[in-house]
OpenMM code with the backbone's topology and positions (N, CA, C; nanometers):
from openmm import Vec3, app, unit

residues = "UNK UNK UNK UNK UNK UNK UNK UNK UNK UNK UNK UNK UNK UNK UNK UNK UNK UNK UNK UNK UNK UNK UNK UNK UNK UNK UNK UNK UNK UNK UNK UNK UNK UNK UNK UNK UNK UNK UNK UNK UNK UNK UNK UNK UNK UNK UNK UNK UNK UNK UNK UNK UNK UNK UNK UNK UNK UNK UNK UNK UNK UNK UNK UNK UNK UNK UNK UNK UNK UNK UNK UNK UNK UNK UNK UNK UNK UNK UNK UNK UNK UNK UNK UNK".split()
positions = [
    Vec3(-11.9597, -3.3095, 0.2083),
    Vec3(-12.0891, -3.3697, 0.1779),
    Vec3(-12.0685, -3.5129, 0.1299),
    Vec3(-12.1841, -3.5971, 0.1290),
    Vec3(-12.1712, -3.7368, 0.1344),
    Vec3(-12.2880, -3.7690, 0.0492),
    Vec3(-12.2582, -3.8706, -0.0755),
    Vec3(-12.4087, -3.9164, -0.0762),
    Vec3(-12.4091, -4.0604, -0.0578),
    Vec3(-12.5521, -4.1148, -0.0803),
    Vec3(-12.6116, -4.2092, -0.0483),
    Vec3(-12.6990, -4.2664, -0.1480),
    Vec3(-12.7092, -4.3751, -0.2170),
    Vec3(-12.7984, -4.4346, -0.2746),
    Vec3(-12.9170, -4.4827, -0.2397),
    Vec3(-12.9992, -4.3812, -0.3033),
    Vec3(-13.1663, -4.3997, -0.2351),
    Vec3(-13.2998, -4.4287, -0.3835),
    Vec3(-13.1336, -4.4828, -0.5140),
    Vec3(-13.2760, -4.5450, -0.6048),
    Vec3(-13.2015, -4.5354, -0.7535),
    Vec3(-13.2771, -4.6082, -0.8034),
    Vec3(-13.2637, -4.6586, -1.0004),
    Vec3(-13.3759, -4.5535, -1.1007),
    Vec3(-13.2954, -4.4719, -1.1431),
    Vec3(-13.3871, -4.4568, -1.2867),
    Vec3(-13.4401, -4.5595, -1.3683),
    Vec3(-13.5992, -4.5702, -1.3350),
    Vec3(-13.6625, -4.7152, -1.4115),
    Vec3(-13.7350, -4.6402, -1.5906),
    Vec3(-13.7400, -4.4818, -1.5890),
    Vec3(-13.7861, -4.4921, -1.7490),
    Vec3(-13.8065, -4.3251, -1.7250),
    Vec3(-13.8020, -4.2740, -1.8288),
    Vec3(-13.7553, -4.0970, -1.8183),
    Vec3(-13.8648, -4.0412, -1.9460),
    Vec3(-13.9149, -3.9438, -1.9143),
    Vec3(-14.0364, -3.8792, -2.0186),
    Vec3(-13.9509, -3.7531, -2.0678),
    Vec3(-13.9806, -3.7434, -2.2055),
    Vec3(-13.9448, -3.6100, -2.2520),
    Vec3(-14.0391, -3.4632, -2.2343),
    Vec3(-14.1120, -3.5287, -2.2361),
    Vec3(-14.2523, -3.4216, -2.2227),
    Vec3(-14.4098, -3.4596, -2.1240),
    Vec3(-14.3781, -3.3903, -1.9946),
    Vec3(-14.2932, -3.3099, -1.9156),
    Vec3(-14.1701, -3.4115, -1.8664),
    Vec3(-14.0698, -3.3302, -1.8720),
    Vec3(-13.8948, -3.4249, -1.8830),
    Vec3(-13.9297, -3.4136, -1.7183),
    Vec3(-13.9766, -3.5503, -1.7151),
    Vec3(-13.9732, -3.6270, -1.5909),
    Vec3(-13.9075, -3.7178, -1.6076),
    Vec3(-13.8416, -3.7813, -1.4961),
    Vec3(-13.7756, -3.9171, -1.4385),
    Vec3(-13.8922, -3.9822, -1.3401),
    Vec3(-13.8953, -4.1270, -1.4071),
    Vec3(-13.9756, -4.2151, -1.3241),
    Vec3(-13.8075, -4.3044, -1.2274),
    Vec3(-13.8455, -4.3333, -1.0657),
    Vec3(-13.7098, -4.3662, -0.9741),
    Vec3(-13.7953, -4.4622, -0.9195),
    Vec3(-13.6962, -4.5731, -0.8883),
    Vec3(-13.7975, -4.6715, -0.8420),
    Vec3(-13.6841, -4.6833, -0.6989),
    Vec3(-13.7619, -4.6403, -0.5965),
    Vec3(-13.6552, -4.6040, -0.4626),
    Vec3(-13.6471, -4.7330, -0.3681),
    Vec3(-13.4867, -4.7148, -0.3148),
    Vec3(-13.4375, -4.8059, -0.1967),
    Vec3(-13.4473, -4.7544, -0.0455),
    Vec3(-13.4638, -4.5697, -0.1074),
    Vec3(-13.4730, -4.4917, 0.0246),
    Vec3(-13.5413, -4.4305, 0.0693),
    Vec3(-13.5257, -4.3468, 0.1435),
    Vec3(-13.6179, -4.2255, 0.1135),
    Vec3(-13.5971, -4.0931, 0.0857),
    Vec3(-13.6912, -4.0077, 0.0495),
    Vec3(-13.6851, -3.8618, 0.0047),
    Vec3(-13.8030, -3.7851, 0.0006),
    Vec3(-13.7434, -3.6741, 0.0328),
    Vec3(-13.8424, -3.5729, 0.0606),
    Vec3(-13.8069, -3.4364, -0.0133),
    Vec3(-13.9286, -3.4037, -0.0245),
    Vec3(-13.9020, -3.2749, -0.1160),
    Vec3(-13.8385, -3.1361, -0.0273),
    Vec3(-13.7632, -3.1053, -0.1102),
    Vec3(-13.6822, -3.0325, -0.0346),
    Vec3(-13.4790, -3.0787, -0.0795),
    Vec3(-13.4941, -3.2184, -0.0463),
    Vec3(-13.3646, -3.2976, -0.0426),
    Vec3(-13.3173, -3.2902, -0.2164),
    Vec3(-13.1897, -3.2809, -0.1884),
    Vec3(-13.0749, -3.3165, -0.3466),
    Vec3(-13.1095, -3.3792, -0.3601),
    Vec3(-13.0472, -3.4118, -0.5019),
    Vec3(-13.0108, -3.5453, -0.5355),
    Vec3(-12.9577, -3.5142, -0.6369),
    Vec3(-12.8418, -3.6420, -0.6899),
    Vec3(-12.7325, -3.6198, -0.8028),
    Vec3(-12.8116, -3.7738, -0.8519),
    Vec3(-12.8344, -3.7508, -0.9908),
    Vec3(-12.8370, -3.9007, -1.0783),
    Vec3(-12.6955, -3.8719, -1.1773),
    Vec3(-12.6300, -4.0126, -1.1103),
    Vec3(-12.5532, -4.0401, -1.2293),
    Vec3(-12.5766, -4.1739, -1.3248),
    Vec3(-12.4917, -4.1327, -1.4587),
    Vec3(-12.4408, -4.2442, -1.4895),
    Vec3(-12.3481, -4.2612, -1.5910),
    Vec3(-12.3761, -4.3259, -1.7382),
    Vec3(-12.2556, -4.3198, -1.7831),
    Vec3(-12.2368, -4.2247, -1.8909),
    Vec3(-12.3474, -4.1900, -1.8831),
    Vec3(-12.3630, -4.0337, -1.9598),
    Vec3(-12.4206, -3.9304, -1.8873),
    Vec3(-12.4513, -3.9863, -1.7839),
    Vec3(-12.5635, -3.8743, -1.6892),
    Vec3(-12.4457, -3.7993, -1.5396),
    Vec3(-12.4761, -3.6534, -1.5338),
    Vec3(-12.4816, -3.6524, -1.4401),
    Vec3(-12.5075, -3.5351, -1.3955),
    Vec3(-12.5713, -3.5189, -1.3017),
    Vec3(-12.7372, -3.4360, -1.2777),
    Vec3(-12.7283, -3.4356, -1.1353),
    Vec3(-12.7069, -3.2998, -1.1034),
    Vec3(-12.7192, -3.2504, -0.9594),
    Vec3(-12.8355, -3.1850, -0.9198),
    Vec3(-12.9819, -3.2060, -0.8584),
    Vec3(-13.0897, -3.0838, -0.8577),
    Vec3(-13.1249, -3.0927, -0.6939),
    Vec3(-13.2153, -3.0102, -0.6962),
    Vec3(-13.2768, -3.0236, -0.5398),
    Vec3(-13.4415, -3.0598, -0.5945),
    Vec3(-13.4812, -3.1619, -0.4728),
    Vec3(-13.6328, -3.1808, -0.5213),
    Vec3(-13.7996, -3.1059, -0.5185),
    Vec3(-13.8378, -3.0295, -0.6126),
    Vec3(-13.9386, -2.9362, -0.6377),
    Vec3(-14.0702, -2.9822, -0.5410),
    Vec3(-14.1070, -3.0982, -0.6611),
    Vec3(-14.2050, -3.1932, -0.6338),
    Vec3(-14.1956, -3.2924, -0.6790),
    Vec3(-14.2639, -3.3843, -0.6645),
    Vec3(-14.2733, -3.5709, -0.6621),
    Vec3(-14.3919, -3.6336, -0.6713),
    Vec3(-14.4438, -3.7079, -0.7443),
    Vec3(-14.5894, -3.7720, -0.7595),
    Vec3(-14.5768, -3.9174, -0.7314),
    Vec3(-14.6488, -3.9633, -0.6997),
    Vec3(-14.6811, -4.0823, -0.6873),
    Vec3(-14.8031, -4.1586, -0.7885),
    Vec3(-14.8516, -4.2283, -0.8568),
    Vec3(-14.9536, -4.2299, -0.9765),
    Vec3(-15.0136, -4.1220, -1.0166),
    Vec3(-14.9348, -4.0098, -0.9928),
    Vec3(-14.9982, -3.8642, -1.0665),
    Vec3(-15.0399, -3.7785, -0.9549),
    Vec3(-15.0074, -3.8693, -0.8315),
    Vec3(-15.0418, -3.7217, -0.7080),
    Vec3(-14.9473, -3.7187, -0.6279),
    Vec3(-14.9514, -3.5506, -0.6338),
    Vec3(-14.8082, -3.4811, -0.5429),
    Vec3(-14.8079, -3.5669, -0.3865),
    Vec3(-14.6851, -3.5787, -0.3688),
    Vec3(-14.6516, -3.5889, -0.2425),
    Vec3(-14.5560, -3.5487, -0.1784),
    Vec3(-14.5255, -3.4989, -0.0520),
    Vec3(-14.3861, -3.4760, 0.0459),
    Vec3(-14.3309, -3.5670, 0.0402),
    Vec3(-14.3251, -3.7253, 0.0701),
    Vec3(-14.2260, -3.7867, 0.1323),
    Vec3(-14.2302, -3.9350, 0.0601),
    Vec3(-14.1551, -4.0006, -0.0063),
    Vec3(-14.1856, -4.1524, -0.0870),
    Vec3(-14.0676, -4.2101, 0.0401),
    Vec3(-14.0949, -4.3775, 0.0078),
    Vec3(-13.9792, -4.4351, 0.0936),
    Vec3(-13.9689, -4.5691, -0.0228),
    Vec3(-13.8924, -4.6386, 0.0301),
    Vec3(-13.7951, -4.7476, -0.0083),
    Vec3(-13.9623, -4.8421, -0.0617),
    Vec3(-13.9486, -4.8757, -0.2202),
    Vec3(-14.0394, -4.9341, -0.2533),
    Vec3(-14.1238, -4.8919, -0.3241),
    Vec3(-14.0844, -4.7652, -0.3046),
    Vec3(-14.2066, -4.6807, -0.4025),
    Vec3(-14.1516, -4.6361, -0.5367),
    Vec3(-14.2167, -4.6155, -0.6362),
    Vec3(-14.2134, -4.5690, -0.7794),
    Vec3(-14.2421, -4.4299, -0.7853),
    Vec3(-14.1888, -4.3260, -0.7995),
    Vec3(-14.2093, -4.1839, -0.8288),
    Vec3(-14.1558, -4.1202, -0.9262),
    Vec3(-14.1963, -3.9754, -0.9379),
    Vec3(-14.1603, -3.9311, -1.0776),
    Vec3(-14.1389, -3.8066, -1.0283),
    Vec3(-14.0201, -3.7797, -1.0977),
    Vec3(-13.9661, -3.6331, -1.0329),
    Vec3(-13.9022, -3.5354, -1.1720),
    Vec3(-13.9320, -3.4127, -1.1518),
    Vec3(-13.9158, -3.3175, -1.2639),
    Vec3(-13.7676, -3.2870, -1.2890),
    Vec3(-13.6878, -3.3314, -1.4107),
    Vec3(-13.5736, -3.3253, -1.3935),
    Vec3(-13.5411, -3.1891, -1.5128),
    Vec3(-13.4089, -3.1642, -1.4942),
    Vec3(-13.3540, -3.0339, -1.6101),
    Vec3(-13.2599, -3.0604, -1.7411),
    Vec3(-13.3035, -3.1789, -1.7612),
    Vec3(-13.2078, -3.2313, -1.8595),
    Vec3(-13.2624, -3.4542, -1.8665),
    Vec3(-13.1526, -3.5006, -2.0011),
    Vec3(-13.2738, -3.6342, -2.0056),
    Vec3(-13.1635, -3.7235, -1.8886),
    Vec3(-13.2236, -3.8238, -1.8605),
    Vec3(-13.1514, -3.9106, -1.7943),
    Vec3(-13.1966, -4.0339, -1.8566),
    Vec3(-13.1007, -4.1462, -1.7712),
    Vec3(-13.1424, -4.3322, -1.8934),
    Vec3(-13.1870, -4.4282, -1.7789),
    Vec3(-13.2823, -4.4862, -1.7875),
    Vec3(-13.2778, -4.6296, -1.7732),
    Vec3(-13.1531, -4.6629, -1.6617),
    Vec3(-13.1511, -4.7182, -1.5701),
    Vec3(-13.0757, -4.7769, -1.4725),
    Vec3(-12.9409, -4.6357, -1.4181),
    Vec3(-12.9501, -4.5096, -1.4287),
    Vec3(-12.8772, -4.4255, -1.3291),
    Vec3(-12.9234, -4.4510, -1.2316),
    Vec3(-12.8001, -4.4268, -1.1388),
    Vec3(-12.7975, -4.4368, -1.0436),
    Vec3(-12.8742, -4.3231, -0.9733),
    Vec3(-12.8973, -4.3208, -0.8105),
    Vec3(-12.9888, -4.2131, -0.8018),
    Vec3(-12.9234, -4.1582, -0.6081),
    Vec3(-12.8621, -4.0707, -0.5432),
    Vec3(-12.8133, -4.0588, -0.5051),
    Vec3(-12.9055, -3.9255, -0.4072),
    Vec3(-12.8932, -3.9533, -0.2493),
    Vec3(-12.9296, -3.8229, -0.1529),
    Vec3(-12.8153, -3.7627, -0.1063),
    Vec3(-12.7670, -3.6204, -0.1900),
    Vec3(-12.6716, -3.5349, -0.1230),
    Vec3(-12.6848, -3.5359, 0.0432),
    Vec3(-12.6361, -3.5539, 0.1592),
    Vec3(-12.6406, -3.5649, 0.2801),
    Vec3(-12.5235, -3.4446, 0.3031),
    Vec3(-12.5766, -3.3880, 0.4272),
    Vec3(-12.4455, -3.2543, 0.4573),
    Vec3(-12.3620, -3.3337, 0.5419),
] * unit.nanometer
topology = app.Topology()
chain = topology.addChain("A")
for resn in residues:
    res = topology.addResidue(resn, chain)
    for name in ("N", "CA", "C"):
        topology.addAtom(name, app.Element.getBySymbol(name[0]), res)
């Protein structure tokens, strides 16, 4: 497996422990993703994804989304699409 950089952790909520990603790529729900960084590192598959508060399937390169994570993440991780 291979990944790919498809975005930046721009600001992370504790309650609901969401990650706001401000993306280079794209993603779809369904797809991995590993955020690392220098304390982070976080392997999940993607549930769901909002866009200003509404669900969507598919964001691309440019967009700001917020995705439900299982643990906290920081400010500038990296943001990575597991690829098979």
């Amino acid at each position: 497996m291979s990944e790919e950089t498809i975005g930046t952790v721009s600001d992370f909520f504790a309650h609901p422990v969401v990650a706001a990603i401000e993306l280079t790529g794209t993603l779809k729900v369904g797809d991995r993703i590993r955020i690392k960084g220098h304390t982070t590192d976080l392997e999940l598959e993607v549930d769901s994804m909002q866009i200003n508060n509404e669900p969507v399937q598919e964001a691309k390169a440019g967009d700001s989304i917020g995705v439900k994570v299982s643990e906290r993440v920081r400010d500038g991780d990296t943001v990575y699409k597991i690829v098979d």
